[in-house]
Each structure stands twice: as structure tokens, then as C-alpha cells.
N, C-alpha and C positions, 0 to 999 in steps of 0.2 A: 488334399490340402496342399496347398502352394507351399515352397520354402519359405522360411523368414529370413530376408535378408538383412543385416547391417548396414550403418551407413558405411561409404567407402572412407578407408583411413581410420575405421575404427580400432581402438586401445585393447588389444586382448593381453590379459596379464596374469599373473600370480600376485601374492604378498605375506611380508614376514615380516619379524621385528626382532631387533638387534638382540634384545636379553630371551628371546624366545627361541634363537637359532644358534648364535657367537659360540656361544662356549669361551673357554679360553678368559676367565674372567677374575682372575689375577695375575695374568700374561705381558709380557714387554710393555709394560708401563702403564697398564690401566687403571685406575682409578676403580673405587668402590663404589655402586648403587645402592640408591634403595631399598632393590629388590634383591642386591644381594645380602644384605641386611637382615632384612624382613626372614626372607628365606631363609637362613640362618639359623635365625632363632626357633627355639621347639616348637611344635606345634601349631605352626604359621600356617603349612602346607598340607596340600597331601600326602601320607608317608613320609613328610619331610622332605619329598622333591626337590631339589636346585636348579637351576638354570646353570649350573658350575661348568657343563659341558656340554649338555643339551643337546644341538644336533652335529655340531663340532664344525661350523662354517665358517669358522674363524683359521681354520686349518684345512676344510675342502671346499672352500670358495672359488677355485677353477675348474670344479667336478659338477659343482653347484651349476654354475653358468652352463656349462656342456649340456649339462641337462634339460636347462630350459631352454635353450637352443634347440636340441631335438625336439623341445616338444612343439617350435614353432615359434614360441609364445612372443610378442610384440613387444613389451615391456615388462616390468618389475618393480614390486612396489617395495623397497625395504628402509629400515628404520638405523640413522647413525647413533650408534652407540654416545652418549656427554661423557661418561668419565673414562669412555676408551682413548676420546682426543685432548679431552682437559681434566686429565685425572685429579683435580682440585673444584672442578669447575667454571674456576675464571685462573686466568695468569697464563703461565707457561705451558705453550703446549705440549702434545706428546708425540713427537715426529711419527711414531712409529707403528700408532694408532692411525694417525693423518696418512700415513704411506699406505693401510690396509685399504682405505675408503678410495682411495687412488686408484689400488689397481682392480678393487672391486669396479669402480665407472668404466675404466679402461674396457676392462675385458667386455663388459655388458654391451661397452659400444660396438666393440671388435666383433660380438656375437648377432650385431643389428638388433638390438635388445635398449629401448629409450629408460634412462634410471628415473626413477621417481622413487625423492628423499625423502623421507621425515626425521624432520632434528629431535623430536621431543613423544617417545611411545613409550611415555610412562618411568624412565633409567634414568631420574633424575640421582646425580650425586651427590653422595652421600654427607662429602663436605660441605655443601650448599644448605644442606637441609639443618646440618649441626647448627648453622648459620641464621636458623629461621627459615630457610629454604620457602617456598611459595605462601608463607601465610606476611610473608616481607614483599613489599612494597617495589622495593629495589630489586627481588627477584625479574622483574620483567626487562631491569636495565641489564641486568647477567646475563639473562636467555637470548637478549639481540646481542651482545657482545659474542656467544657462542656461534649464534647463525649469524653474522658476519665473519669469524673465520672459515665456517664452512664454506660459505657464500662465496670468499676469498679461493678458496682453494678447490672447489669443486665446480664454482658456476657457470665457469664456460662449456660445460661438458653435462650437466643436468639439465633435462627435459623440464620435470617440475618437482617443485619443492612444495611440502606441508609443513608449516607450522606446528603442528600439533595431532596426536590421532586420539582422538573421544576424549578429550578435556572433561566432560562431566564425569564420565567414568573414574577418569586420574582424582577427579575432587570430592566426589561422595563416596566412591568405595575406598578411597585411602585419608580422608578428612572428616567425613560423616558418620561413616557405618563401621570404620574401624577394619575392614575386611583384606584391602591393599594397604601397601606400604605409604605411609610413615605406620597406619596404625592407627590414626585419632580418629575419634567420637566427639565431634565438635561441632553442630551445625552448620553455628558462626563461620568457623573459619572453613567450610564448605564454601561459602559461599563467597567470603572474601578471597579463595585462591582461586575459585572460580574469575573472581573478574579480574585477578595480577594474571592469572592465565590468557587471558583475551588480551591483556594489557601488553603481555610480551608480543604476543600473536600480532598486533598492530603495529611494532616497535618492530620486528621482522619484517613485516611488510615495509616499515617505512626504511630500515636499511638496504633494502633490496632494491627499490626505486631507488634508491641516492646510489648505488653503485651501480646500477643500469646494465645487471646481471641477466646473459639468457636465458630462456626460458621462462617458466610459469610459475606464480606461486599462489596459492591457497589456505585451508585448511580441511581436516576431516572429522568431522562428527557422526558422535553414532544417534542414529534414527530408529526410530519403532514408529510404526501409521498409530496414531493412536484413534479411539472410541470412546463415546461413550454406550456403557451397557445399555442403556435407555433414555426414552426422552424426560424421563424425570427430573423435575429443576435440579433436585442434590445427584441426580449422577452426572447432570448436563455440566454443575459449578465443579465438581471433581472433575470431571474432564477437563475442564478449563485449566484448570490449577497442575496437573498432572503434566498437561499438551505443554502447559508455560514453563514448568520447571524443568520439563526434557528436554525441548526442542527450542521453545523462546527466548530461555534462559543465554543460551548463545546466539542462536539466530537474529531474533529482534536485534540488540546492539552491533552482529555486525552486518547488517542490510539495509537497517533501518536505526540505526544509532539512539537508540533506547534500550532502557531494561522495560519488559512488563511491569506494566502498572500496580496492576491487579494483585500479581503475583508477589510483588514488594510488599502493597499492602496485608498480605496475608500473613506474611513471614514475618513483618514488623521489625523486630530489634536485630535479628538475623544479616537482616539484607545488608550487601556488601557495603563499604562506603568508599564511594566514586568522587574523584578529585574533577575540578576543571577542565576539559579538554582531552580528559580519558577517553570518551564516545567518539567523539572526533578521531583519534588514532587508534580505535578498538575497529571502526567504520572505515577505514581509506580500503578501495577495493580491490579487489583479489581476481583472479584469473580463473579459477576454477573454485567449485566445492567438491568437495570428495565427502563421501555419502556411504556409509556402514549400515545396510540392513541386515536384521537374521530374524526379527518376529513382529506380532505386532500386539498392541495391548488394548484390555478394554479394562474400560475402569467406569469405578461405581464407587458411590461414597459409601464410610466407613469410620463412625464417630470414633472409633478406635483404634484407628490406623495411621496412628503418629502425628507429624507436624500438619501433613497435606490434606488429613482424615480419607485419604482415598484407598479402595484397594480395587487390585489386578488379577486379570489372569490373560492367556493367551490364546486366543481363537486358533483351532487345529485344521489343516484338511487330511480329509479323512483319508486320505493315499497313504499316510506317513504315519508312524509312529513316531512317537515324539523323542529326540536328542539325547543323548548321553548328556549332553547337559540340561535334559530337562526341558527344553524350548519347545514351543509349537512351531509347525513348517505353516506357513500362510503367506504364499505366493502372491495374491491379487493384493494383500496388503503393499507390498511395494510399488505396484503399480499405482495405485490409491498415494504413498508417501510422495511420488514422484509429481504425480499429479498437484499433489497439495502443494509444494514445495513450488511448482512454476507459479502458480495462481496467486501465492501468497507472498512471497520474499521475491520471484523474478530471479531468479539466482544467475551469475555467470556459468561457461557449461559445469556439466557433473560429469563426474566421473566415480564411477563402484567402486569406491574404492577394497570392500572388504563385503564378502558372502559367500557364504559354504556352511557347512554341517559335519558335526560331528557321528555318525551310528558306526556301531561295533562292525568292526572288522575283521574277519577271521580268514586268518594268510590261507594259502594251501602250503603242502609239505615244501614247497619251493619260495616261500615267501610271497607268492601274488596274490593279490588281494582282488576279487569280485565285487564290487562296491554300487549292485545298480538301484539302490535307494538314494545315493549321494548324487549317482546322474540324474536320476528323476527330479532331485532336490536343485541340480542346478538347471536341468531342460525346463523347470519350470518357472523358475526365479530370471531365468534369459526368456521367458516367451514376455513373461512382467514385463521387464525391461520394453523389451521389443512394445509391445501397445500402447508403452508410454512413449515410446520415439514417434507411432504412429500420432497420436495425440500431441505433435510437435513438443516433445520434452527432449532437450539439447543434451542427450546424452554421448559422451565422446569416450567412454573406455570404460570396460570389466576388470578388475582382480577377482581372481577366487583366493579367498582363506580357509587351505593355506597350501605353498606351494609343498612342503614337508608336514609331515607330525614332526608337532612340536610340542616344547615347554607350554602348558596349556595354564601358566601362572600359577594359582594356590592350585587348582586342581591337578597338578606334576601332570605324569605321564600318560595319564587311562584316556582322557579326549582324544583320537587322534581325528584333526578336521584336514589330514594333508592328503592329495589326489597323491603321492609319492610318501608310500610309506618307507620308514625309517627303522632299523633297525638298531634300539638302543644301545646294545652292548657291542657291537660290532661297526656302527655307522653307515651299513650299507643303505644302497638305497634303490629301492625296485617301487618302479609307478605304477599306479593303483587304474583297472580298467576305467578308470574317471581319467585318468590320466591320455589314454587315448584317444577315450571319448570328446576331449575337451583339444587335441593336438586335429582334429578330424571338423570341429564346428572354429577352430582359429583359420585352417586350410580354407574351408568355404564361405569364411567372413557370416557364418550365420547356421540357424537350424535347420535340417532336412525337414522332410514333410515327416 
């Protein structure tokens, strides 16, 4: 078997996110989150887990960089803290918050390491939300006032910026299902912060053009290939409905400047309500999409299965056992996503933004971790990749999630999906044989035979 080559100039990366790595979360002037909130309170978490210190990047953030450096890696995908730079939100900033992001780019360039930002992964503040936070209207005029100061103060020096990382995630598991911070059980207002979400997203875009800032911007969503179980007309109409509220729900308005049809109609009194000229600015186009796979889903109707009457499960291959979080490994589904995604939307390029896996990890007496289920899990999800490039899919850059174990949100500390594990009580940090593995396929721009 011949190597798999890359394109040349291909994006090899990691990725993190600000409340998942920072720590340091009542520090020189930050502001309070959601999730520190959330977190907070009883019973939210696992064991009561906090992000309060986490991996403590907010304090070895030039240890951090060193490291990715060794490991080769091309770029970094990491998420700006909101209430670390505008610990209210909107108004006055926080110098000193603005100075950490500073020398975070700095040194990333110093290390030949391209930054790729996201303004908004989920740390919305806490004061914004007192406010009505995203079920408000004017939430989207806040969120481009935020990414114009960053845009201000970081843009000549970022590669590409996100908008947003899995907006559905941020609005059904913290709006719908109650499970993420704020905490509500609300459809409705699922699905209306769903579109003030896209609303900002577009309102970013369009400050970013008016200030004729380098680099790229986008946004990223998270993706599952989805199925249906059978050709059954009820599991073919659940699929439909399942596909539109995962994937169209966002996709369609921004590619194609609609909501699903279909899908409105289904959901009736639910469905968001869209002002004049929303689609228009939800629609002005973007430079990249960044693209989150980690399973894929088959769905089959289920009169008893809530709003969508659908229900899921996750097609496995049989290499893997399935996730500490439970997920099935289903590599050719991505392939399949990727494919779908050219033929249907035409998308500007992609870029991975986020894939990896979580399985137990068991240090040896030195702390190194042996980890070659995690490599199988990425040689195989990079071979995906690869046949979709072969099948002309304009794919321009990998992150693996994640570059550390991290704060794994409600489930605290037991996930670790990081090729560089981390020593909680001490902060050290010693990379995981994936870790070299993945410094060995950056070096030759692709996979051995």
C-alpha cells in the first residue's frame, strides 16, 4: 500500500477551548460565565467538577506553546475567553485579559504555529445572560460589538477566526434539554437562540468585512453523517426531520439563505421568528467551514420520541470499542459527511476543525500513556479524510480534540480525549504515544503505508 499523501500546505493542528483549559477563572479581572455558574451549583457536574483551574493555561501558556512546537504541529485551534476581555460583556474592557490573548498570538507566531480563534465556545457571560442573554434579540448586536474588539486587537495577526463552535449544541443542550448552562427546558427558546446565534454570526461576518481584517473567517459546526435505519417511509420522514434539525437547521440559512421548510412546519409554534433581512446577513459568505465529526447516527421513527418522534443510535466498527463517552467509532461515516456536504451546500474550504476520542487511559508508573486505540481512532478518521480529498473534497486542515485532557464540561475530569495527558493535581504534562504518533504523520504531511 502506497503512503497517503496530503495536500501540500496542509493545516495540521490541535484544539481547545478557553473554559476547558484557562483556569484562572476569577483572576485579574475576569468576568463570570455561564459555565461558571452552572458549574457552581450542586449537582450540575460530575462530582461537581469546575473548570476553576482545569488545566491551568492561563498560567502555562508558554509551556503550552513549547509544546506544540515540539510536537511540529502547524497551527492551534483555541477559544477567547467573553468575560475574560469584557468581564460584563459589553462596555469596558479588561486590559489585562486583552494582554493574555496578545501574548498567547505572539508567541504561537514566534513558535510558526498559525492561531485560529473562536470568539464564542459556549463562556457566554454571565452578565449578558442576567440580561436575557441569547433568547434577546439584541444579543447578536452584543456578540459583533465583542468580535470587533477582538477583530481590533488581534486581526492582524490571526490566521482564521470562528464565529461560533457547535451553536446547536450551545442551544439545545443549554436551552432545550436543560443539560448545559443557562439550564432551560424551553424548546421555543431553542430554537429562537438558535437563529439570534446565526444572527450574531452574520453580524461578525459583516464587521469583519467593514474592517478589511486579515485573514479568514467562518464558522464551525458540529456534524454526525446521518441515516436512515431503513427505507421505510416513517423512518425515511425521521430522517428527514432529524438531518434538518441537525444539520439544516444551520446549514441551509447559511449557504442557502433559508430555514427548512419542512422542518418549520413540523415544529409549528416553536419555530424561531425571523425579521426582515435576517437571512440576508445570517447568508453573506464566509471563507471556511470548520466541521466537528466524532459519530454518526441512524435514525428511525418513534411515536414516542418527543417533539421529532425520532429515535437514534450509533453504527459501531467493530475495531473499537465504544467511548468513555459512550459514542460509536464510525470512520467511513465521515467520509460519507464530507461527501455529502460538497454535493449539497458546495461549501467554501473545510477545515477538521475537532475529532478525537476519548478510551481509558492507564499511565505506567511514569506517567506515559500507551494509547494505540486512540491512534487507530485517528489513522482511521485521517484515512476518511484522505478519500474525501481524493473525491475532490477541499479539505485544507486537521485539529485533533484535544490538544490536553481537559475539563470535559458536565462530565469533569474522567473523559480524557487529550494525546498530552495532564496531570491534575500537579499540572504536569507528558504526551500520550498518540502524541508521537501524530508529531511523525505532521513530519511527512500524510500516512505511512
Amino acid at each position: 500500500m502506497s503512503p497517503k499523501q496530503f495536500p501540500d500546505g496542509f493545516l495540521w493542528g490541535a484544539a481547545t477551548a478557553a473554559y476547558q483549559i484557562e483556569g484562572a477563572w476569577n483572576e485579574e479581572g475576569r468576568g463570570e460565565s455561564i459555565w461558571d455558574r452552572f458549574s457552581h451549583r450542586p449537582h450540575m457536574t460530575q462530582r461537581g467538577e469546575t473548570g476553576d483551574v482545569a488545566c491551568d493555561h492561563y498560567h502555562r501558556m508558554p509551556e503550552d506553546v513549547a509544546l506544540m512546537k515540539s510536537l511540529g504541529l502547524k497551527t492551534y485551534r483555541f477559544s477567547i475567553s467573553w468575560p475574560r476581555v469584557l468581564p460584563r460583556g459589553r462596555g469596558r474592557a479588561n486590559a489585562k485579559g486583552l494582554d493574555f490573548y496578545d501574548r498567547l498570538v505572539d508567541q504561537l507566531l514566534a513558535a510558526d504555529l498559525l492561531p485560529n480563534a473562536t470568539l464564542h465556545h459556549w463562556d457566554t457571560p454571565q452578565a449578558l445572560h442576567d440580561k436575557g442573554g441569547w433568547t434577546r434579540r439584541s444579543s447578536a448586536d452584543w456578540f459583533a460589538e465583542y468580535a470587533h474588539l477582538m477583530f481590533e486587537r488581534l486581526g492582524d495577526r490571526v490566521a482564521y477566526w470562528s464565529t461560533h463552535n457547535e451553536p446547536w449544541v450551545f442551544a439545545f443542550l443549554g436551552y432545550a434539554l436543560g443539560i448545559f448552562p443557562p439550564g432551560m427546558a424551553d424548546l421555543s427558546q431553542a430554537y429562537q437562540v438558535s437563529h439570534h446565534l446565526l444572527l450574531s454570526h452574520g453580524k461578525a461576518v459583516q464587521a469583519f468585512r467593514q474592517g478589511n481584517y486579515k485573514g479568514k473567517i467562518g464558522i464551525v459546526l458540529n456534524f454526525s453523517h446521518y441515516q436512515a435505519a431503513s427505507e421505510d417511509p416513517a423512518d425515511r420522514a425521521a430522517f428527514r426531520r432529524a438531518y434538518e434539525n441537525g444539520i439544516g437547521l444551520f446549514m441551509e440559512p447559511i449557504f442557502h439563505g433559508r430555514y427548512p421548510e419542512t422542518l418549520f412546519d413540523w415544529i409549528g409554534p416553536h419555530a424561531a421568528r425571523v425579521e426582515s433581512g435576517d437571512l440576508r446577513t445570517i447568508s453573506l459568505p464566509i471563507d471556511f467551514l470548520g466541521v466537528n465529526y466524532y459519530f454518526t447516527v441512524e435514525v428511525s421513527f418513534d411515536p414516542r420520541a418527543g417533539q421529532l418522534k425520532v429515535a437514534t443510535a450509533q453504527p459501531h466498527d467493530e475495531r473499537f470499542p465504544r467511548t468513555e463517552m459512550g459514542w460509536g467509532v464510525y470512520p467511513v461515516g465521515l467520509t460519507k459527511l464530507l461527501l455529502h456536504l460538497k454535493e449539497t451546500y458546495n461549501p467554501p474550504p473545510i477545515l477538521i476543525t475537532e475529532n478525537g476520542s476519548a478510551f481509558a487511559d492507564t499511565p505506567s508508573a511514569s506517567g506515559v500513556v500507551d494509547d494505540p486505540l486512540r491512534i487507530l481512532y485517528l489513522r482511521t478518521h485521517l484515512e476518511a479524510i484522505w478519500q474525501a480529498i481524493q473525491a475532490d473534497v477541499d479539505v485544507r486542515g486537521y485539529y485533533i480534540w484535544s490538544l490536553l485532557d481537559n475539563y470535559e464540561w458536565t462530565h469533569g475530569y474522567t473523559p480524557r480525549f487529550g494525546i498530552v495527558r495532564v496531570n491534575f493535581e500537579t499540572g504536569e504534562r507528558i504526551p500520550k504515544h498518540s502524541a508521537a504518533w501524530y508529531q511523525q504523520v505532521v513530519a511527512r504531511n500524510g500516512l505511512d503505508a
